[in-house]
TORVO-515233 format. One record per residue: residue in three letters; x, y negated, z negated of N, C-alpha, C, O in turn. Coordinates in pm, whole numbers, plus 50000, padded with zeros to 5 digits. Layout:
N
(pt 'ALA',(X,Y,Z),(X,Y,Z),(X,Y,Z),(X,Y,Z));
...
// end
This chain:
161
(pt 'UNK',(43477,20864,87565),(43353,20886,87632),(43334,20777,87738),(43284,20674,87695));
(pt 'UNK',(43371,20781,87894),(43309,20719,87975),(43207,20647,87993),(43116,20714,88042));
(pt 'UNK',(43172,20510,87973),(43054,20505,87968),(43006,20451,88096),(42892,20406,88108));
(pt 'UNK',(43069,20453,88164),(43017,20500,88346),(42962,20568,88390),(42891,20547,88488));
(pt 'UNK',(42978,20680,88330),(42937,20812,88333),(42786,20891,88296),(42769,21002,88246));
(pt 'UNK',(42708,20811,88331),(42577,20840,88294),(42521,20912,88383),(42552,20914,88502));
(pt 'UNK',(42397,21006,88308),(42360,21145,88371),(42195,21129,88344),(42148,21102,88233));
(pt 'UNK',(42137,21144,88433),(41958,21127,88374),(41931,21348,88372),(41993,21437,88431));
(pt 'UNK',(41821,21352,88283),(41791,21424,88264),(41779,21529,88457),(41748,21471,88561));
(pt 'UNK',(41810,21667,88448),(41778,21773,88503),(41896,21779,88585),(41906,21878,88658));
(pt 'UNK',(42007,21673,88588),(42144,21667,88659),(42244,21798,88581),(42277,21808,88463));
(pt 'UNK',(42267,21865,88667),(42357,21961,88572),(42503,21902,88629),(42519,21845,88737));
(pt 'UNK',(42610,21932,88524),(42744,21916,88555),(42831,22002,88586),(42897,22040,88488));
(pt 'UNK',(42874,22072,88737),(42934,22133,88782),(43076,22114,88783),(43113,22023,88857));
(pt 'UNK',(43209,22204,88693),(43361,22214,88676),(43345,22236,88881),(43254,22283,88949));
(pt 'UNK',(43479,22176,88921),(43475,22144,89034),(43689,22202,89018),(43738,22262,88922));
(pt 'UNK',(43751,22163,89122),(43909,22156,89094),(43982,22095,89027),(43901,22053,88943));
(pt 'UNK',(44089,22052,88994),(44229,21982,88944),(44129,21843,88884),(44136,21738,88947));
(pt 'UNK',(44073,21849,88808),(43982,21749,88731),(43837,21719,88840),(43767,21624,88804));
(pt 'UNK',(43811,21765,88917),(43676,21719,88972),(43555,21772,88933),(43520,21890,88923));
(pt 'UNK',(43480,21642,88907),(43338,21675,88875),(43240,21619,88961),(43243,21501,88997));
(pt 'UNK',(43127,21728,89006),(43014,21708,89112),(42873,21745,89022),(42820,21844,88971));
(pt 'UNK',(42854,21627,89033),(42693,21619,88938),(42585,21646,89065),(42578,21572,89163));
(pt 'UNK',(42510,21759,89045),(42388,21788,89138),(42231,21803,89075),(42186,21843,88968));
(pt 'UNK',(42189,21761,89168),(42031,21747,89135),(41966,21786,89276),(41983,21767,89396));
(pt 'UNK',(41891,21846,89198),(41766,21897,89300),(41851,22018,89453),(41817,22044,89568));
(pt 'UNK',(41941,22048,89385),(42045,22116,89477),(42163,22026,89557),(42240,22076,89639));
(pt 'UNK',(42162,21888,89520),(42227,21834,89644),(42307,21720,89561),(42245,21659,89474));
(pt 'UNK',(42437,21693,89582),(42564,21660,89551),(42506,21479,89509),(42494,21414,89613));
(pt 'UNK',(42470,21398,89380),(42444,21290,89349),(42571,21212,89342),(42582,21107,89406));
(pt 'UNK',(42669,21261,89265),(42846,21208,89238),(42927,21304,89190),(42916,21406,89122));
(pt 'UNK',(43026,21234,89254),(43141,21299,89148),(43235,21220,89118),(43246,21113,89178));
(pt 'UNK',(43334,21263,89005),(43416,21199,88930),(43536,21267,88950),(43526,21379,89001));
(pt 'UNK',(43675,21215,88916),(43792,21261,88885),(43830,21233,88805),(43877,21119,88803));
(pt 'UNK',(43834,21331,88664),(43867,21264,88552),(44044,21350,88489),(44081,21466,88508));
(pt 'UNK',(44105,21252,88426),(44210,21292,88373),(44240,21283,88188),(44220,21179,88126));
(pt 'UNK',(44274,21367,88145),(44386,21484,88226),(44303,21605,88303),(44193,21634,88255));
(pt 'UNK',(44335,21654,88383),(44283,21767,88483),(44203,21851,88410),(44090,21877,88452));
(pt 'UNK',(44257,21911,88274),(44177,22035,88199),(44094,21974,88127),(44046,22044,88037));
(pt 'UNK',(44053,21858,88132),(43966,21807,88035),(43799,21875,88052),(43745,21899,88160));
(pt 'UNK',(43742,21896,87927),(43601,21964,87937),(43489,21832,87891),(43499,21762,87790));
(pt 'UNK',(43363,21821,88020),(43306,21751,88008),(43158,21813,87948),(43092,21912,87980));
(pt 'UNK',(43140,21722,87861),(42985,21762,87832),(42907,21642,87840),(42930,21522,87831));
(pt 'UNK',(42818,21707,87857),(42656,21565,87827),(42595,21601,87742),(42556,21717,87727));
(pt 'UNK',(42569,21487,87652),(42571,21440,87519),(42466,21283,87517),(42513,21169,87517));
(pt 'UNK',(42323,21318,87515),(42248,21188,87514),(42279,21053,87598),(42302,20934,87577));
(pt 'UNK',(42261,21169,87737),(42261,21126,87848),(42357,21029,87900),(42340,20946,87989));
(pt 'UNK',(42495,21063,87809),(42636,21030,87858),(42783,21171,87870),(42807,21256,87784));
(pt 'UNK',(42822,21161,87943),(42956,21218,87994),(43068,21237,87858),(43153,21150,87841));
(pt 'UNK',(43062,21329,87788),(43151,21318,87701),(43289,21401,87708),(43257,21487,87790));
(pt 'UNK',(43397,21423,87679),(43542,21510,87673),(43532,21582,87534),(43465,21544,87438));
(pt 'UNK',(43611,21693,87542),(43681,21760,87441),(43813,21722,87385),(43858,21757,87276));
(pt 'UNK',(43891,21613,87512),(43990,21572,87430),(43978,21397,87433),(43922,21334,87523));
(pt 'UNK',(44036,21345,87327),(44085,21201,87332),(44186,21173,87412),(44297,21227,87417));
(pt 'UNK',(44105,21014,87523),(44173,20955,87599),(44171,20998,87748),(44247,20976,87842));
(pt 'UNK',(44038,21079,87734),(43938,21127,87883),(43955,21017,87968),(43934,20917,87900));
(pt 'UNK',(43983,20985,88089),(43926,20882,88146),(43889,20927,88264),(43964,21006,88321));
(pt 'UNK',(43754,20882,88333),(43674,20901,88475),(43825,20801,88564),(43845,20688,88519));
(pt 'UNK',(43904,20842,88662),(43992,20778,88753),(43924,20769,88890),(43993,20699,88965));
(pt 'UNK',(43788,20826,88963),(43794,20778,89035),(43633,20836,89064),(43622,20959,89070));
(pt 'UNK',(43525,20765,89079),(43427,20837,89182),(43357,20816,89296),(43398,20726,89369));
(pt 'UNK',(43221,20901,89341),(43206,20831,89441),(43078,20947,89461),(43047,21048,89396));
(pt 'UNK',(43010,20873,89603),(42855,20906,89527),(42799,20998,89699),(42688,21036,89737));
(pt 'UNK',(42915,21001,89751),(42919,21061,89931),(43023,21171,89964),(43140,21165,89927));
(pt 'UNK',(42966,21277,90042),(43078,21346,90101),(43155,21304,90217),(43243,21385,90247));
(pt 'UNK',(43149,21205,90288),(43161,21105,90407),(43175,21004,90382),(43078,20940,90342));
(pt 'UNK',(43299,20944,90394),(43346,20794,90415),(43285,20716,90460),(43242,20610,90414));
(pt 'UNK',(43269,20787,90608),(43293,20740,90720),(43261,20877,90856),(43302,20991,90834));
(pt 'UNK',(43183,20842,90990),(43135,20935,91019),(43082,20888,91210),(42966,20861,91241));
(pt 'UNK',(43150,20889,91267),(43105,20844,91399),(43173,20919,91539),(43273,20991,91532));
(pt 'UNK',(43093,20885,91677),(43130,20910,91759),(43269,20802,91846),(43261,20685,91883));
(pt 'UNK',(43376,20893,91853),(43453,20821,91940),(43538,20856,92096),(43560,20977,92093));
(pt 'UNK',(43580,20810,92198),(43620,20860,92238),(43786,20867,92239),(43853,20779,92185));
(pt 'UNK',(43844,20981,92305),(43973,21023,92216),(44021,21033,92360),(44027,21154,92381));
(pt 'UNK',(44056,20972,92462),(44103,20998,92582),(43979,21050,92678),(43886,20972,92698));
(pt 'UNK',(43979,21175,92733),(43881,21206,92785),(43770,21292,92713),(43670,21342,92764));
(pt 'UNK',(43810,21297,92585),(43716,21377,92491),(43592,21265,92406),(43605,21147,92375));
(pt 'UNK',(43506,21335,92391),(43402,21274,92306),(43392,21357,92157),(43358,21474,92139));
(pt 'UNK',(43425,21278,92078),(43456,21371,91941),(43357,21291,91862),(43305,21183,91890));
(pt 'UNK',(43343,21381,91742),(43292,21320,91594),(43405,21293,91507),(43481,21387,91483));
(pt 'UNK',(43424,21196,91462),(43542,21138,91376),(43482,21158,91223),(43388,21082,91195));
(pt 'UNK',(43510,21218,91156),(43470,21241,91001),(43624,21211,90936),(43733,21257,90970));
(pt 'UNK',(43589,21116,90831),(43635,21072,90777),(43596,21120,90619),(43534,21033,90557));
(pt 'UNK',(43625,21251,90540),(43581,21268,90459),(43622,21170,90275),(43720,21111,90229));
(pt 'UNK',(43522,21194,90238),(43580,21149,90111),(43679,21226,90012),(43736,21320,90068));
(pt 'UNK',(43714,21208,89874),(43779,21251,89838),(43716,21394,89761),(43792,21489,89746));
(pt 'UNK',(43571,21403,89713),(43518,21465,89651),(43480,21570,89752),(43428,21671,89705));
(pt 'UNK',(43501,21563,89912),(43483,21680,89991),(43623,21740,89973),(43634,21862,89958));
(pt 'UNK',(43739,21656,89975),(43815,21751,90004),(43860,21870,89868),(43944,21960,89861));
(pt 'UNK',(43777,21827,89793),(43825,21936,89628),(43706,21965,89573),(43707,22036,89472));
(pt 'UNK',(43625,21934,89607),(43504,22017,89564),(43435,22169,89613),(43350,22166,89703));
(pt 'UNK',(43476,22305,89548),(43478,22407,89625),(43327,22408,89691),(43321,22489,89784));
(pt 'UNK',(43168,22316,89658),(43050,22379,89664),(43059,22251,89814),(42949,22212,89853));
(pt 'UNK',(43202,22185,89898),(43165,22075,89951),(43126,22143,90093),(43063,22074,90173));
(pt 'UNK',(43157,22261,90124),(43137,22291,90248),(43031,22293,90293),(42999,22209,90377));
(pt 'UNK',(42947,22389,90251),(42807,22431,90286),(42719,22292,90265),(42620,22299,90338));
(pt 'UNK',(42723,22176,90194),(42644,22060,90158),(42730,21980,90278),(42657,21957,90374));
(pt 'UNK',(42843,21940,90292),(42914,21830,90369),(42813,21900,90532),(42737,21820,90585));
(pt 'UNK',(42821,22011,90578),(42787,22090,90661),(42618,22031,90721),(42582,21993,90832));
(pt 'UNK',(42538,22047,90581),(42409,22024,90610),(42389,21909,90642),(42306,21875,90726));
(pt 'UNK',(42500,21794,90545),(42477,21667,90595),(42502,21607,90728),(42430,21531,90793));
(pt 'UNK',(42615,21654,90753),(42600,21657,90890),(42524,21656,90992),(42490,21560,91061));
(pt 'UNK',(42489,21798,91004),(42398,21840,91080),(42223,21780,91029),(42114,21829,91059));
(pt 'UNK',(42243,21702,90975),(42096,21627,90931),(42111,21484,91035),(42022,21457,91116));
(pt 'UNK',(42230,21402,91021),(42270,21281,91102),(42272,21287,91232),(42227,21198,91304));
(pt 'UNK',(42369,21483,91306),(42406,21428,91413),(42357,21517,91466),(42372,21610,91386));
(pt 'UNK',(42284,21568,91588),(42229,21715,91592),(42271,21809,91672),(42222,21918,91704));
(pt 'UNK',(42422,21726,91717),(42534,21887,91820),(42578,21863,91678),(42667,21798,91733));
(pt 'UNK',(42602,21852,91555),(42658,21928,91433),(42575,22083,91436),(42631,22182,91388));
(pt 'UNK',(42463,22090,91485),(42383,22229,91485),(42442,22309,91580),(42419,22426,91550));
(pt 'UNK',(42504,22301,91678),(42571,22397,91744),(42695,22469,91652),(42779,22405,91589));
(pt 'UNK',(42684,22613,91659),(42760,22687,91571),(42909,22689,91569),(42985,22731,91482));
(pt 'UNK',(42935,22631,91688),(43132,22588,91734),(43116,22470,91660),(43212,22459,91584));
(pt 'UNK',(43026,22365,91645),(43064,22249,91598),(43120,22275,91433),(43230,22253,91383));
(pt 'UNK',(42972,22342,91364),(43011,22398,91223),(43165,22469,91177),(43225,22440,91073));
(pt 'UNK',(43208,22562,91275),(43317,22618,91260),(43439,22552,91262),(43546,22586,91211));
(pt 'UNK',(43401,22425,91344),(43541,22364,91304),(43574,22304,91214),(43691,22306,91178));
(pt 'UNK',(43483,22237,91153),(43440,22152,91039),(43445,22248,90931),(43523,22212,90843));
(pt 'UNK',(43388,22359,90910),(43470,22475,90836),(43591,22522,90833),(43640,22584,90739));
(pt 'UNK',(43671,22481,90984),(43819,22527,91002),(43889,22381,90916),(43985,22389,90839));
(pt 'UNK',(43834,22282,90943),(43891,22142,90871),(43935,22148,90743),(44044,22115,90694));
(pt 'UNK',(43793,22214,90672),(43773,22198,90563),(43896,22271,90463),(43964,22219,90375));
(pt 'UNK',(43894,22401,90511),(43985,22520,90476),(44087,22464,90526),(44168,22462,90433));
(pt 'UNK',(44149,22403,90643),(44332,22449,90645),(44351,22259,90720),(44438,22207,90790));
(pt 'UNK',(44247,22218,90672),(44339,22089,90698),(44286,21973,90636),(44265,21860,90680));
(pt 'UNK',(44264,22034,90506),(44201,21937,90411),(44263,21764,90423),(44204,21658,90442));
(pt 'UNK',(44395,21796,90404),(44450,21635,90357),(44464,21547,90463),(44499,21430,90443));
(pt 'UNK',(44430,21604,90618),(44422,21491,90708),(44313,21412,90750),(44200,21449,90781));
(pt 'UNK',(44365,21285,90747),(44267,21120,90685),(44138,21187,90760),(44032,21223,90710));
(pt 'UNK',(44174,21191,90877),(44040,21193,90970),(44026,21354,91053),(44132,21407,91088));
(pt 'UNK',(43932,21407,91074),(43888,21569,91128),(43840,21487,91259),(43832,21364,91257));
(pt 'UNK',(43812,21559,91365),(43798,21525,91476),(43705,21686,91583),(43765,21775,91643));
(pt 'UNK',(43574,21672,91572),(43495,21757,91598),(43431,21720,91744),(43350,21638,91787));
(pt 'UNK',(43512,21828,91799),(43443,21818,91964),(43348,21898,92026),(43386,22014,92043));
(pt 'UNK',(43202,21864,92078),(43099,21918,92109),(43138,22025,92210),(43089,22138,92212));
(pt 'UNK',(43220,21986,92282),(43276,22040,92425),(43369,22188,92389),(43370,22265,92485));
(pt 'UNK',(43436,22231,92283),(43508,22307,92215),(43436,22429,92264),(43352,22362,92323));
(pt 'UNK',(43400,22547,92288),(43366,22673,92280),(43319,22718,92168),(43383,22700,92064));
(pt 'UNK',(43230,22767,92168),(43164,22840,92040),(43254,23002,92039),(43215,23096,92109));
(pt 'UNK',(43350,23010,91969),(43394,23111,91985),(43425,23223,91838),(43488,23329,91836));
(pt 'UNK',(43369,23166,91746),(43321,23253,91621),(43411,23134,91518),(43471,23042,91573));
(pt 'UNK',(43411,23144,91404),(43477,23127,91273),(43639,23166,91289),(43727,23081,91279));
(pt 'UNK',(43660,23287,91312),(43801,23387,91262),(43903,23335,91428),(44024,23315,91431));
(pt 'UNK',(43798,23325,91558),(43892,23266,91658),(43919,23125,91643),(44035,23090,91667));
(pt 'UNK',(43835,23035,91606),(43837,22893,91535),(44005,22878,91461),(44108,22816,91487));
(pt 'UNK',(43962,22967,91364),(44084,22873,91278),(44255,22948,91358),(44368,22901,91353));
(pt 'UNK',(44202,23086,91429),(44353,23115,91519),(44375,23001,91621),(44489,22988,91666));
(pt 'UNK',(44293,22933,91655),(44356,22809,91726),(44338,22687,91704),(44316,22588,91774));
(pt 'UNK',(44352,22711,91574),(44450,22552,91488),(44269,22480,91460),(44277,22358,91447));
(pt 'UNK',(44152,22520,91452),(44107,22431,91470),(44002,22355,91558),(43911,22277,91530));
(pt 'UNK',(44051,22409,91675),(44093,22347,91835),(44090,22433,91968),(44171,22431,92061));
(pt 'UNK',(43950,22525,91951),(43963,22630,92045),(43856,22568,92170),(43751,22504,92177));
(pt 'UNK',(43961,22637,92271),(43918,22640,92401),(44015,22551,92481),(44119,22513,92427));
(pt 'UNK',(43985,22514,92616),(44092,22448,92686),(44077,22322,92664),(44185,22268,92690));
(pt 'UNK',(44019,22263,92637),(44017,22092,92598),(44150,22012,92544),(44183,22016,92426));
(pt 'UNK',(44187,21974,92596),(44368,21904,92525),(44309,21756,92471),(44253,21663,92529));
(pt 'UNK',(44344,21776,92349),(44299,21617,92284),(44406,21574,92333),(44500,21644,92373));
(pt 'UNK',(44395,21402,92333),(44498,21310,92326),(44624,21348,92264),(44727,21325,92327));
(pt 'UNK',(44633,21421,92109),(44756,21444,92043),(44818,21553,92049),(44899,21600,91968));
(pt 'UNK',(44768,21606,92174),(44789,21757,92200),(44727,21866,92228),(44735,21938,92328));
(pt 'UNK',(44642,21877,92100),(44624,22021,92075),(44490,22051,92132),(44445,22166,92127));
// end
């Protein structure tokens, strides 16, 4: 039994991927954990984190969908540099919440090309360190988004694309 792992009353515990757990309250993402072994089943149990098997251990958490989160420039582009955490990239409920947070901080995250890419990130390019969201991109739907990598419209980042 973790005893890191403490839960105050009305937090429910959401099964998440390959061992991830996202504790939410009030609708909105408080922590999550990575606990091993992967299939392990967590319960709360007088307002601690308990397993079904012996030798549970919490390996890693963290209490943000964002590392890290700023404007940079990338050659002649002006991008948003997101740096996600680990609990965005495996948490299936991280999109739609990483999304809002966003768009709460920065407010061209509210333009609907910005969302889509950050949705294209999320889906097909999870494991790279840093996403790179350009205001300047074309709003050109979701389904044309991810046919061009990501990266639609004529804008050539620095690394190419």
């Amino acid at each position: 039994m973790p005893s890191a792992a403490r839960l105050t009353p009305g937090q429910d515990l959401v099964e998440g991927l390959s061992g991830t757990w996202v504790v939410i309250a009030d609708g909105d993402m408080v922590s999550g954990w990575q606990v091993t072994p992967e299939g392990a089943r967590l319960s709360v149990q007088d307002g601690r984190a308990c397993s079904d098997r012996a030798g549970t251990r919490v390996v890693r958490t963290t209490s943000t969908l964002v590392d890290r989160a700023r404007w940079v420039r990338r050659g002649t582009v002006r991008s948003l540099q997101v740096t996600p955490s680990w609990v965005a990239r495996s948490w299936p409920g991280a999109t739609e919440a990483l999304v809002t947070r966003l768009r709460s901080a920065y407010p061209e995250m509210t333009r609907p090309g910005m969302s889509d890419q950050l949705r294209c990130h999320m889906a097909f390019a999870a494991s790279k360190e840093r996403w790179n969201l350009e205001p300047g991109r074309p709003d050109v739907g979701y389904p044309a988004t991810v046919a061009a990598g990501c990266n639609p419209g004529d804008l050539v980042d620095p690394d190419g694309r």
